[in-house]
C-alpha positions, 0 to 999 in steps of 0.5 A: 472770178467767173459768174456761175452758169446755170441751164435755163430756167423760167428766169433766164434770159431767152430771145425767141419762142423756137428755143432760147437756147438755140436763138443765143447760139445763133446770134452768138454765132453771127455776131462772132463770124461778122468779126472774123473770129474763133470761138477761142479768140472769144474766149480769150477777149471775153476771159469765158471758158471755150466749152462754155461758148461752144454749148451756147452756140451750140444751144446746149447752154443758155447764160444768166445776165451777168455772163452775157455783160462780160461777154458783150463787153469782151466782145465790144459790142451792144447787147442787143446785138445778141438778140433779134425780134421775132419778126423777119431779119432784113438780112438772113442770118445777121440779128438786128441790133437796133443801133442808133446815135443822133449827131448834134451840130457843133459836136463831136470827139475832135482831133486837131493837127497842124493841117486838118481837124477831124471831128468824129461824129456818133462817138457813143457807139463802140465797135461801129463798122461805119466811122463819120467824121467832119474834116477840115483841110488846111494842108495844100502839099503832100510834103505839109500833109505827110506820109499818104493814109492808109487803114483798112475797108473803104470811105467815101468823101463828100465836098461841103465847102471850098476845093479838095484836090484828092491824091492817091499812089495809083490815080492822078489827083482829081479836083473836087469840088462842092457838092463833089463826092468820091469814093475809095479803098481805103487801102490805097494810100490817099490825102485830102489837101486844100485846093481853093483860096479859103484858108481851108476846105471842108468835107464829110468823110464816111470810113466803113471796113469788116473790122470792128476796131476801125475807129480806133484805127482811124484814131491812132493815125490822126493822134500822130500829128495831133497838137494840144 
């Protein structure tokens, strides 16, 4: 059942001093255009009548808190995100969402596999465009490791012990080595395999795209090979 819509009122909620009727549009529209989407897929993702996301981006509509729950929520997204101080944006058209997520040693959503373990760090935010993991390497040929990866954006993989030999469809392997670091397209397919004498080999891997289902991208391809 659709909550009720209501024009603003001294008790809705508003983001900025210029008009919070135009303010929510605004970030409404940029959080929208930063996921690749129309307002009728919003529509369809958040279960809101098209005509009322329309008078919001348009500043004609503002939302009572319940509307603006099940629309974050549709969208995957943080609340704040809808909203920015009223002090200068760091980048011009894009609200600031005052994210963060601390990374405690040991901890994290692992995914293990016969040849590698993927610890997934910051797993409390949803819809992140940057994925950090910890990956443990055993597999030492492409013929253990499988099929090369492929997802979309780029990465970017840092050696923090032992040797990683990096495979790609386009380039020759290339050897790194500890503290060596390499970034890649992600599109591309690759593979991390064990290079050194350890029975593994260790790095930290930074996945970022556009798209906001990245982690779950990334998930479903370790999930593959995962073993209980």
């Amino acid at each position: 059942m659709d909550f009720p819509e209501i024009a603003l009122t001294d008790t809705a909620i508003s983001a900025s001093t210029e008009g919070p009727h135009s303010q929510l549009g605004q970030c409404l529209k940029a959080a929208r255009q930063a996921r690749g989407l129309t307002l009728k897929q919003v529509a369809e993702k958040t279960g809101m009548a098209l005509s009322t996301l329309s008078k919001v981006e348009n500043g004609l509509m503002s939302l009572t808190y319940d509307k603006l729950l099940q629309l974050t929520s549709g969208l995957q997204m943080d609340i704040a995100e809808l909203f920015s101080p009223t002090t200068p944006r760091p980048e011009a058209g894009r609200p600031v969402t005052a994210r963060r997520s601390v990374s405690r040693a040991g901890q994290g959503q692992i995914v293990n596999t016969r040849f590698y373990t993927y610890t997934y760090q910051c797993t409390d935010l949803i819809g992140k465009r940057m994925v950090p993991m910890i990956a443990e390497v055993r597999a030492r040929t492409l013929e253990e490791f499988g099929p090369l990866l492929r997802h979309s954006g780029e990465e970017y993989f840092l050696v923090t012990r032992g040797t990683i030999a990096v495979h790609t469809e386009f380039y020759a392997p290339e050897i790194l080595h500890e503290g060596d670091g390499m970034y890649l397209d992600s599109t591309m397919g690759h593979a991390y395999l064990n290079a050194g004498e350890a029975e593994s080999a260790q790095g930290v891997c930074l996945c970022t795209s556009e798209q906001a289902d990245l982690f779950e991208q990334l998930h479903r391809i370790a999930r593959k090979d995962a073993v209980e």
